[in-house]
N, C-alpha and C positions, 0 to 999 in steps of 0.2 A: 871563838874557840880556835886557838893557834897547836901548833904543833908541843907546844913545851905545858901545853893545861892539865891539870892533873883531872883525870877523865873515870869515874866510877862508873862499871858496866857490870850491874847488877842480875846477878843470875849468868854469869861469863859462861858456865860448864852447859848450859841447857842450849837448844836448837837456835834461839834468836841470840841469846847472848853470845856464841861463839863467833857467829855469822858477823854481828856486828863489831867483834872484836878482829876477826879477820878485815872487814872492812874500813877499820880504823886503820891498823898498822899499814896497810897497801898504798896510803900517799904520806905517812910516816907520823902518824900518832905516836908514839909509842910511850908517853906517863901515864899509863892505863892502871887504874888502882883496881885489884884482879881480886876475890877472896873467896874459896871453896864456900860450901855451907857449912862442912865442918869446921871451917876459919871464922865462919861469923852464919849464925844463924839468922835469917833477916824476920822473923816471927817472935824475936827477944829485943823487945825495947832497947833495954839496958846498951845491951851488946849491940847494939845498930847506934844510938846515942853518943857511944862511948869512940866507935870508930869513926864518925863522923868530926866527934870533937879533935882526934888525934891526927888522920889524916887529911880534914879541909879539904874534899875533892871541890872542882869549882866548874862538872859536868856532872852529871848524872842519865842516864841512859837504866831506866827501870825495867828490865826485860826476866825479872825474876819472878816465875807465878808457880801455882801448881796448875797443870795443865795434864788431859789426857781426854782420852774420846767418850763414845754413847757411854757406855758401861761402865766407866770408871764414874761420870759425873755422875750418872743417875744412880749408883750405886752406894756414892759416899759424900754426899752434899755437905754433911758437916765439917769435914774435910777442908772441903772445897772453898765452901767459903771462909771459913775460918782461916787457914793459912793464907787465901790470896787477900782478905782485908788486914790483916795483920800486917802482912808485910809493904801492904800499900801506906798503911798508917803510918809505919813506923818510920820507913823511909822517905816518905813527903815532908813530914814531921819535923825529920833529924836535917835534913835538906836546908828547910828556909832555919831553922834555928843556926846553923852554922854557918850560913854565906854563901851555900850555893849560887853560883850565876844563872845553872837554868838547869829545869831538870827537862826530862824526856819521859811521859808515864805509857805502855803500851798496853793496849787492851785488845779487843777482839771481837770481831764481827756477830757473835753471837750476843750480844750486848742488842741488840733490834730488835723489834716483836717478831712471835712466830709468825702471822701472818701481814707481817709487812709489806707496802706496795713495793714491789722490784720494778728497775733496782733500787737497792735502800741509802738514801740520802741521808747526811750527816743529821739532819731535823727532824728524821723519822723518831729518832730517841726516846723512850718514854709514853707514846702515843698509845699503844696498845700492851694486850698481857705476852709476857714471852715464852719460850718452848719450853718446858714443865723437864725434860731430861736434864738440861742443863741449867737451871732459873739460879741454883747456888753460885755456880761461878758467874753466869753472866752479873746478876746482882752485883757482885764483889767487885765486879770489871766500869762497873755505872759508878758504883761507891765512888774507885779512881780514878774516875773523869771527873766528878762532882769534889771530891778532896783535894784537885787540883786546880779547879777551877774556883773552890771557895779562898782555897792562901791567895793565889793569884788577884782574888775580890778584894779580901780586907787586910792583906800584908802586901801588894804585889809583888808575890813571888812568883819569878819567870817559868812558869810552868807549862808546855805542850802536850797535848797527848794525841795517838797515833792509833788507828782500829784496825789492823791488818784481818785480811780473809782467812780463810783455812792454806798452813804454813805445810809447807813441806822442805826434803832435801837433806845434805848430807848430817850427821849425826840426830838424827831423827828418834824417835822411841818405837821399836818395830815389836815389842809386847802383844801379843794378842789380846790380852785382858784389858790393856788401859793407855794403848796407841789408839791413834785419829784413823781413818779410814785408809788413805793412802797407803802408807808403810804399810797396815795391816793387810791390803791386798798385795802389795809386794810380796811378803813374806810368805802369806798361803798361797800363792802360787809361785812362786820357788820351793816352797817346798814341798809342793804336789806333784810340779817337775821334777825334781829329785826322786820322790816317789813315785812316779809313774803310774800316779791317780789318774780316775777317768772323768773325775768331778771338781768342782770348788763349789764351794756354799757361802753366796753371800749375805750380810744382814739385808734384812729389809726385801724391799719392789724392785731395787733398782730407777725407781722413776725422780725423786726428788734428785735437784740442781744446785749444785755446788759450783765454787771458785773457788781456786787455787792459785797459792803465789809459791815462788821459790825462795826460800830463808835469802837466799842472797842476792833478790831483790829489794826485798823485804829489810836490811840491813843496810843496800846502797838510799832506798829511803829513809830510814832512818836515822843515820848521818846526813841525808840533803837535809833534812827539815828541821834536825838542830841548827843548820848550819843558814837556815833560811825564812824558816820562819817563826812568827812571832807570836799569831792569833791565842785566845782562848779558844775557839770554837775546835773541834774535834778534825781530825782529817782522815778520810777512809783513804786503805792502801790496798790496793789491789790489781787487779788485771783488766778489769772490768768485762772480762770472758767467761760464759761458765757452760757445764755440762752436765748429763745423768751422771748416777753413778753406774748405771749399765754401761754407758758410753766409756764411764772411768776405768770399768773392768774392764773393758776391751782393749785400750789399750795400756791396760798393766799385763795383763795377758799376754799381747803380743809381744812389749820391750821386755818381757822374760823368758818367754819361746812356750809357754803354757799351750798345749794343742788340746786341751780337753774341753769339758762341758762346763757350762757358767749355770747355778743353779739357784736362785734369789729364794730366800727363806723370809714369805711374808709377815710372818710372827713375830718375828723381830721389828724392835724400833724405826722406823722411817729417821725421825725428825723433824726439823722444820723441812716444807715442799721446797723451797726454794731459797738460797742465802748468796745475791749478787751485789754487788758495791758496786753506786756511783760513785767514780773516779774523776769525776772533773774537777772537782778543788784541789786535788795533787797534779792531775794535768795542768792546769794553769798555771800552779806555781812553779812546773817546769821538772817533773820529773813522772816516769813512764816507767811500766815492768818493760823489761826485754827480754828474761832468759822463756820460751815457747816449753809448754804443758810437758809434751812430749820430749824434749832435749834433758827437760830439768828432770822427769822420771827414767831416762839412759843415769844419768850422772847420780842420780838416788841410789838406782838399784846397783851401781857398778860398786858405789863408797858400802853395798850393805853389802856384796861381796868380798870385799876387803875386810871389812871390819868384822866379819861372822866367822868364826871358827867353822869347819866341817863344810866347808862349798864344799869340797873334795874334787873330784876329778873334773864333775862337771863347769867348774868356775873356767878353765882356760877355752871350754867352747864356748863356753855364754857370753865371756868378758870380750873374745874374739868377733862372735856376731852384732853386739851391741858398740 
């Protein structure tokens, strides 16, 4: 992949797709074949066929899914899987039909059984049943390992795919309905600050363990390993660190100045206990997270200040302390 290749970055407007578009042009990509969803619906055959035969990208970088948290997934699984196997099909699809050189398919850590040994090794796949809130997307996200892994079989067509952890960072979805957890505590407590509540109400115990990476690690991997490797076999990306979500609230808490009370609502869904990624197939082949938990939720919370109407007054102390 040289600087002058015409480079499809599929799903551009969403959190990874921007990421890795910002991280393309930084040592100077810049034939980036770019197209809103209202430009091209990537769940329309036709229309994903017809673009491919027109523009002959000869990258692909698949970072377009329907994504969101507990309650969106558990809530609207037809959805879920629907939109995200459609647009894997269609796109793999129109890909080796056209000439593609290589594509890039990204998936997601929730792809492992619920009770998986941690941390979870690329071979854990498949071995047991998975976490029942989100089994629509994860399914849809295995389809796209295995759709890529079958052209690959019987056309070899250069296909990689990539299982990043739970994604955080700037242009994030901070919805309370149907954002990931992160944001979604960013935003209630900012906004509780603002109010001058004496409470936040989190889902769940608090006790189950999570990993976190920052989109724009997440991105600078994702260009190393187009740029690097070859395998069929899958490569988890992550940090290889993780922690409660108690521990998570505390420090979203503190990088927002939240002085109140933390107050875990057992009723709600847990999840899987634990979801950590072995990283040593990305370590070896020479690529590492580096932006640290806490730096990347400063630089989160400052772009949701920016980008939110109504901080008001309080935005210039908060922006000032952080």
């Amino acid at each position: 992949m040289d600087k002058n290749s015409r480079i499809f970055v599929a799903g551009h407007n969403g959190l990874v797709g921007a990421a890795i578009v910002r991280e393309l042009r930084r040592p100077g990509y810049e034939n980036l074949l770019l197209r809103s969803r209202r430009e091209l619906d990537l769940c329309r055959q036709a229309d994903v066929e017809r673009f491919f035969e027109e523009e002959r990208p000869e990258y692909v970088f698949l970072a377009a899914a329907k994504v969101g948290g507990i309650w969106a997934n558990n809530s609207r699984p037809a959805e879920f899987i629907y939109d995200n196997l459609a647009i894997e099909l269609n796109v793999i699809h129109s890909a080796w039909r056209s000439g593609v050189r290589k594509l890039e398919f990204l998936g997601s850590s929730c792809i492992y059984p619920k009770l998986c040994p941690q941390p979870m090794r690329e071979e854990y796949l498949l071995t047991s049943p998975l976490e029942p809130t989100n089994e629509a997307y994860a399914i849809a996200k295995i389809a796209g390992i295995k759709v890529a892994q079958a052209y690959r079989r019987q056309y070899g067509f250069q296909a990689i795919s990539l299982m990043p952890t739970n994604l955080y960072g700037p242009g994030d979805n901070f919805d309370l309905e149907s954002s990931h957890v992160l944001p979604a505590l960013i935003r209630k407590f900012h906004e509780a600050k603002i109010a001058r509540a004496e409470e936040v109400v989190v889902w769940g115990t608090g006790d189950p363990r999570r990993e976190f990476l920052h989109v724009d690690d997440m991105a600078s991997a994702a260009v190393f390993l187009m740029l690097n490797y070859e395998e069929p076999e899958i490569v988890n990306v992550g940090t290889g660190e993780d922690l409660t979500i108690r521990e998570l609230a505390e420090i979203v808490a503190e990088v927002v100045g939240f002085e109140g009370r933390l107050v875990f609502d057992p009723s709600k869904p847990d999840g899987t206990p634990r979801k950590l990624l072995d990283v040593s197939r990305a370590d070896a082949l020479g690529w590492r997270a580096a932006i640290s938990l806490r730096d990347g939720i400063r630089g989160t919370y400052r772009w949701y200040l920016e980008s939110t109407a109504g901080a008001g007054e309080h935005r210039g102390a908060v922006m000032a302390r952080i």
